[in-house]
C-alpha positions in Angstrom: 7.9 47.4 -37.7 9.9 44.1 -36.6 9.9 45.6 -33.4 6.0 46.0 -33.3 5.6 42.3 -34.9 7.9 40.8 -32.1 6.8 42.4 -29.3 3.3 41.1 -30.4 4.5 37.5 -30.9 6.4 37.5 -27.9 3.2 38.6 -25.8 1.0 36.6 -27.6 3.3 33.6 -27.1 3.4 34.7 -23.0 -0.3 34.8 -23.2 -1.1 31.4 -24.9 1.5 29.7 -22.0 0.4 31.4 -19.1 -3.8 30.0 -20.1 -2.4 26.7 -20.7 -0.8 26.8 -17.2 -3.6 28.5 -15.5 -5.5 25.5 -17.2 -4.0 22.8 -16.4 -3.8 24.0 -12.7 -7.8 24.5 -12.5 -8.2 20.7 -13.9 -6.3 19.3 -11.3 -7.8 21.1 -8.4 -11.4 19.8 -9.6 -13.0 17.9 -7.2 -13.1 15.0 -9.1 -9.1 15.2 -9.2 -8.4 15.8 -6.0 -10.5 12.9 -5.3 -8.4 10.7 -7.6 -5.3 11.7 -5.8 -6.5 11.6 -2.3 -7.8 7.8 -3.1 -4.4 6.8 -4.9 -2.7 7.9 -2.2 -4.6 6.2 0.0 -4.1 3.1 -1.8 -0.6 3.4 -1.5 -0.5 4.1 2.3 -2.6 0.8 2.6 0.0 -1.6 0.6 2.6 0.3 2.7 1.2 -0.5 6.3 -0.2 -4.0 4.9 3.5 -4.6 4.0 4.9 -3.3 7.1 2.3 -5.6 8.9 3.7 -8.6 7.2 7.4 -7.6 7.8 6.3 -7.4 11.7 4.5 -10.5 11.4 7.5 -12.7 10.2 10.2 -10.8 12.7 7.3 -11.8 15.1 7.7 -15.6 14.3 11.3 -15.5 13.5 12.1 -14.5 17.2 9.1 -16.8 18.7 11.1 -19.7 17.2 14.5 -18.4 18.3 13.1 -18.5 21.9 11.3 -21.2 21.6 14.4 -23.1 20.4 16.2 -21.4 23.3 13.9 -21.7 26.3 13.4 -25.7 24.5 9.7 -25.7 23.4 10.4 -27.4 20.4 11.2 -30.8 22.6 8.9 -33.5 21.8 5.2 -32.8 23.2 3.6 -34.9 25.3 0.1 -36.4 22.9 -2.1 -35.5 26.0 -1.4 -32.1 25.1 -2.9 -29.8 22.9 -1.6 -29.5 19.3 1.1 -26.6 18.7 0.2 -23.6 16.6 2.6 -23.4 13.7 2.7 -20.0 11.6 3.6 -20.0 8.0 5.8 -16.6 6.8 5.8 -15.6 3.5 9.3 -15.6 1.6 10.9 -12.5 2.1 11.4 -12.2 -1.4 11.7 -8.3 -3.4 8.7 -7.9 -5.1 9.3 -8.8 -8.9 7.0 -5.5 -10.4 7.4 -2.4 -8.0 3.4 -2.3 -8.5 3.0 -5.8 -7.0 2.8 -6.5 -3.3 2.7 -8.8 -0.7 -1.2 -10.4 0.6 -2.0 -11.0 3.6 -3.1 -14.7 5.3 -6.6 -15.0 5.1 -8.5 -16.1 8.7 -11.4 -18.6 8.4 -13.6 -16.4 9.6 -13.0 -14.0 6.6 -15.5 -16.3 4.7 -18.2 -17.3 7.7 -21.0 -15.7 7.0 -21.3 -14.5 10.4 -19.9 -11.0 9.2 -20.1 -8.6 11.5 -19.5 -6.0 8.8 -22.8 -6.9 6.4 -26.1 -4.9 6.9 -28.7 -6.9 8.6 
């Protein structure tokens, strides 16, 4: 009789995991969850290239002063002369939250309202 009684519990027990797996399974390959996914992940491949972008960006103007300073463009300009460009870099400081990232300069012409993007 134990025998019987076991061998029930056991295969009921068996049964009531393997529908919670199969369900849990099914929920997350709902459209509506792979949908989540696909756009967090997307997310998180946009802060990473943004991020890269920015590291790029100040190597960019760390070596444009280097040669500059080496081939002696930053001598005294003559005022005839058109004004210099200067670039401002973002300290290369960690982030302080792993969730938090760098932003990106905005240009001037983020805010015209000549948008090229907007429907006409």
């Amino acid at each position: 009789m134990f025998r019987r009684t076991f061998w029930f519990t056991a295969g009921a027990a068996a049964g009531v995991w393997a529908t919670t797996k199969v369900n849990r399974k099914l929920k997350q390959l709902t459209p509506e969850s792979l949908a989540a996914q696909a756009a967090d992940k997307a997310i998180e491949t946009g802060h990473k290239l943004k991020d890269f972008a920015l590291d790029v960006r100040e190597g960019m103007v760390r070596r444009e002063a280097e040669l500059g300073g080496a081939l002696g463009l930053e001598a005294p300009v003559d005022p005839e002369l058109p004004v210099q460009r200067h670039y401002a870099v973002e300290a290369a400081e960690p982030a302080a939250h792993p969730d938090t990232y760098r932003t990106l300069p905005r240009n001037s012409y983020d805010h015209n309202s000549n948008n090229r993007n907007e429907d006409h």
